[in-house]
C-alpha positions as CSV (number, residue, x, y, z in Angstrom):
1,X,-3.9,-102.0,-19.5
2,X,-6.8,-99.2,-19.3
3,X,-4.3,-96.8,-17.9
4,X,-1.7,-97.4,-20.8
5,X,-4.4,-96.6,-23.1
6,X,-5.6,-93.9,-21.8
7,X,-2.4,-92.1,-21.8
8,X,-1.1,-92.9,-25.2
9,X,-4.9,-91.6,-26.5
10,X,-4.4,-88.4,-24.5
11,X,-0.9,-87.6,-26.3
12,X,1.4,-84.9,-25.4
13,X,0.5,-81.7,-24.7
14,X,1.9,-78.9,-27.0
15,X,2.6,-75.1,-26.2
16,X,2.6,-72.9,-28.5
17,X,5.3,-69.8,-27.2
18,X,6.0,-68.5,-30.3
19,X,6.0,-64.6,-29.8
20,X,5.4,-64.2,-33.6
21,X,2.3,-65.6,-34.8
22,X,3.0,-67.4,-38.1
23,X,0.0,-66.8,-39.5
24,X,-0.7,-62.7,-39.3
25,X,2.7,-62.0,-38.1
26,X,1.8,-60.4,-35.1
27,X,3.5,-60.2,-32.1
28,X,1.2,-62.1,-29.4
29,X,0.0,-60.7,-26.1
30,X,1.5,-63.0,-23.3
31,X,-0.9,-66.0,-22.0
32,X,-1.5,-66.0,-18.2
33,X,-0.4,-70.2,-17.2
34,X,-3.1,-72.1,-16.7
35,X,-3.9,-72.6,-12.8
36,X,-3.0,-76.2,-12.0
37,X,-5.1,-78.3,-10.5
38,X,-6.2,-77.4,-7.0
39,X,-5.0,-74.0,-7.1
40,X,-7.5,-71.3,-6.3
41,X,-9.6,-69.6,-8.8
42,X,-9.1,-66.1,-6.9
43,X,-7.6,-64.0,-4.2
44,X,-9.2,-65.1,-0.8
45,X,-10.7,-63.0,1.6
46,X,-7.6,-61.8,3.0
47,X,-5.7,-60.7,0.1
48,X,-8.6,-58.3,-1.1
49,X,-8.6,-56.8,2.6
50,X,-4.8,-56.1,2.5
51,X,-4.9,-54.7,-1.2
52,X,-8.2,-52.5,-0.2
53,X,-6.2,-51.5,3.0
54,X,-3.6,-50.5,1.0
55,X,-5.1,-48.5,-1.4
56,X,-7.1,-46.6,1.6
57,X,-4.1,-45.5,3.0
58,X,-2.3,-44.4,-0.9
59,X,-5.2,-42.1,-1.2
60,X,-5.0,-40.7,2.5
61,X,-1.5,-40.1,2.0
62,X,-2.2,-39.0,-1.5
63,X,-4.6,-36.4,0.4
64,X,-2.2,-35.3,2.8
65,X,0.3,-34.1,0.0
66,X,-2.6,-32.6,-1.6
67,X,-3.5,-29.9,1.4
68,X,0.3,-29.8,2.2
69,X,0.8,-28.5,-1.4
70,X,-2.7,-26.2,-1.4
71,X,-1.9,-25.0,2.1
72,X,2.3,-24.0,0.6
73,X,0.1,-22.6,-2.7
74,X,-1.9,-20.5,-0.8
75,X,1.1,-19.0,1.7
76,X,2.9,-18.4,-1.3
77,X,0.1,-16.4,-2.8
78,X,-0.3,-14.5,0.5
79,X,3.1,-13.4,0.0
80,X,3.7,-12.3,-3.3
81,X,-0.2,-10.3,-2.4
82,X,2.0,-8.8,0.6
83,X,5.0,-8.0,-1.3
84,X,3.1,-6.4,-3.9
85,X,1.5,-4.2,-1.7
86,X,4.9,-3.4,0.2
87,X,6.6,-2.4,-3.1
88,X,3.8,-0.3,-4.4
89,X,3.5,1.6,-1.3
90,X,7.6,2.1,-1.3
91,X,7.0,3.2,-4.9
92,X,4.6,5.3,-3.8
93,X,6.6,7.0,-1.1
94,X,9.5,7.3,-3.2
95,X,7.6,9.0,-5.9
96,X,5.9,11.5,-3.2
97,X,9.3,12.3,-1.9
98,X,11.0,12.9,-5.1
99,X,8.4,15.7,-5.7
100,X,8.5,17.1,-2.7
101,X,12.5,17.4,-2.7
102,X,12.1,19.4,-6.3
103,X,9.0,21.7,-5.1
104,X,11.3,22.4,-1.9
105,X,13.5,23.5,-4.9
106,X,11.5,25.9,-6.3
107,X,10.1,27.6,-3.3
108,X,12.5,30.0,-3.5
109,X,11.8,30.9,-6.9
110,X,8.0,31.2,-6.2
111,X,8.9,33.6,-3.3
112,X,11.1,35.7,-5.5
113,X,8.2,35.5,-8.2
114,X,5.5,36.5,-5.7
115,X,7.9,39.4,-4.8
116,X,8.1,40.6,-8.3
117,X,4.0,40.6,-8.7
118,X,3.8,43.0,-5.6
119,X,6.2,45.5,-7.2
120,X,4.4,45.0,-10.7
121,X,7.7,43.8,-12.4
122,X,6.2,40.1,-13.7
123,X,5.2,41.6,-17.1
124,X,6.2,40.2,-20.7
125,X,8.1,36.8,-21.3
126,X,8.6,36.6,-17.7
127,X,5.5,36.6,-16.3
128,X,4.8,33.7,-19.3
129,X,7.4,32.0,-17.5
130,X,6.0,32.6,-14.1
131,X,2.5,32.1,-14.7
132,X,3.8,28.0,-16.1
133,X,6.0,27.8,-12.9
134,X,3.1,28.0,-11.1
135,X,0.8,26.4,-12.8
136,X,3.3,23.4,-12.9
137,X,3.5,23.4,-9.2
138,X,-0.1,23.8,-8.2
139,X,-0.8,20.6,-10.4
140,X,1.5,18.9,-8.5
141,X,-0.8,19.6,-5.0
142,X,1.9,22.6,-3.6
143,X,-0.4,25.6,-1.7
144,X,0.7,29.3,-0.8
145,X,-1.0,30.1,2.4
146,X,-0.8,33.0,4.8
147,X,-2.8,35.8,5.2
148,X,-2.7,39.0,7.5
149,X,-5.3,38.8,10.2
150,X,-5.6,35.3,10.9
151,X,-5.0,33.5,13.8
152,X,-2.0,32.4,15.2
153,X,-1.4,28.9,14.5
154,X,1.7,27.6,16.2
155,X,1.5,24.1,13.8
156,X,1.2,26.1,10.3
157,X,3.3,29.3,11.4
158,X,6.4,30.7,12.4
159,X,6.6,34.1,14.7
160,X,9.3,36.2,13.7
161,X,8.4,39.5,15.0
162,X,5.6,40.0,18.3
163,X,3.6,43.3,19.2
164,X,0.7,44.5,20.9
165,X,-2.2,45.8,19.2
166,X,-6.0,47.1,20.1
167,X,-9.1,45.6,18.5
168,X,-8.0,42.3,18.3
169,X,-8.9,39.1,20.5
170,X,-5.6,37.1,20.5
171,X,-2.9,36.5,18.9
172,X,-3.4,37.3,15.1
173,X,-1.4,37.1,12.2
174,X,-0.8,41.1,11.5
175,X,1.9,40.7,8.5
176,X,3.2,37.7,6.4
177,X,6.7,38.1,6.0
178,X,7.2,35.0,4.1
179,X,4.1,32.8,2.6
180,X,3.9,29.0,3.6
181,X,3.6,26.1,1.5
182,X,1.8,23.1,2.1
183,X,0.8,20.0,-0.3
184,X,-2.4,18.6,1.5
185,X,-2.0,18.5,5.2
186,X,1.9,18.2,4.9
187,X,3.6,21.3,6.2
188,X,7.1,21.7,3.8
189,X,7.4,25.5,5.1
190,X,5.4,27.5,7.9
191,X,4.4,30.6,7.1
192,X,6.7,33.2,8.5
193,X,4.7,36.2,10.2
194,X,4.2,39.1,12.5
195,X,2.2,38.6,15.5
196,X,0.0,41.1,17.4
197,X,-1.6,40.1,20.7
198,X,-4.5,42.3,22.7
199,X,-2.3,45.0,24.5
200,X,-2.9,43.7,29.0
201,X,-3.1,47.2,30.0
202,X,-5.2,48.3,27.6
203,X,-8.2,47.4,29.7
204,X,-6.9,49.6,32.9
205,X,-5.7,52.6,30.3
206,X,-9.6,52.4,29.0
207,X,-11.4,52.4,32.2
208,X,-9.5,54.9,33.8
209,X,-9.8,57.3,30.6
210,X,-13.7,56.9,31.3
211,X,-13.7,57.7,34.8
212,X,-11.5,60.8,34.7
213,X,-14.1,62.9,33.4
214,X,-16.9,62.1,36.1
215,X,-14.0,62.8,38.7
216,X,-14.7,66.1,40.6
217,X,-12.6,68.7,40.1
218,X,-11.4,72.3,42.5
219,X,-13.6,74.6,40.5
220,X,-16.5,71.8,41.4
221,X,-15.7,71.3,45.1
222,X,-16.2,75.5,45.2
């Protein structure tokens, strides 16, 4: 009879799962379900291991991407640092040989200019002209060079004509026949020359022109 009583006092229990509230007409946040009776307030022991195990390894894998993509960043910058350097230096050489091929060019024009000085013909508009031609060319780093009485220089010259000649010490540079041009250390034309070299029986010829005066003679002998 207690029981009976107790039951129909209690009354049905009513749930509310409206989504709209029909009072402010808002939609509801969902309500977690009651746990029933005997369940477990919270996850056990176990269950916070697995989900702290888990996480551990998200962020060690998360980690791993990380250096993969730094260490992929950082060969890519390498590179583009290597490439850079690659295609300015190509630049570089193909800018250096592009004015070397035109001051080969005008070589030929200098020579026939410094030609024209020696005979005193460069006068007027011409010698406007010739004066910017060279002046043009110099800026650019091209060099005449040769000049009679210096030494032989296998690397810079060019021997077109050989001879013997007294007072000198070896071979020497005794007439430029053509001037050389050089931008820097870069040879684009030896200089084309006459070389002298110290005459080998020049040496004898001398000593035996000194002794022939101290040699006795007929008269001296009588």
């Amino acid at each position: 009879m207690s029981e009976f009583s107790e039951t129909e006092n209690t009354g049905p229990t009513i749930r509310d799962r409206r989504r709209i509230d029909p009072e402010t007409y808002q939609v509801r946040e969902p309500q977690a379900a009651a746990p029933g009776p005997g369940a477990p307030s919270g996850p056990s022991d176990l269950e916070e291991t697995a989900a702290g195990t888990a996480a551990a390894e998200e962020i060690a894998g998360l980690k791993t991407q990380l250096g993969e993509r730094t260490a992929d960043l950082q060969r890519l910058q390498a590179e583009y640092v290597n490439y850079k350097r690659r295609v300015d230096r190509d630049r570089d050489v193909a800018r250096k040989g592009g004015i070397e091929a035109v001051l080969k060019d005008l070589m030929s024009v200098l020579d026939h200019i410094g030609s024209a000085r020696e005979h005193g013909e460069v006068t007027g508009g011409f010698k406007a002209v010739a004066d910017e031609i060279e002046r043009v060319t110099a800026r650019h780093g091209l060099e005449s060079y040769g000049t009679a009485g210096e030494p032989f220089d296998p690397h810079i010259h060019e021997a077109l004509m050989h001879a013997h000649a007294d007072g000198i010490d070896g071979p020497t540079c005794v007439q430029i026949l053509q001037p050389g041009y050089r931008i820097g250390e870069r040879i684009l034309r030896p200089a084309r020359v006459a070389v002298a070299e110290p005459d080998p029986d020049a040496p004898a010829a001398q000593a035996e022109s000194q002794e022939a005066p101290n040699a006795p003679t007929a008269d001296d002998e009588q």
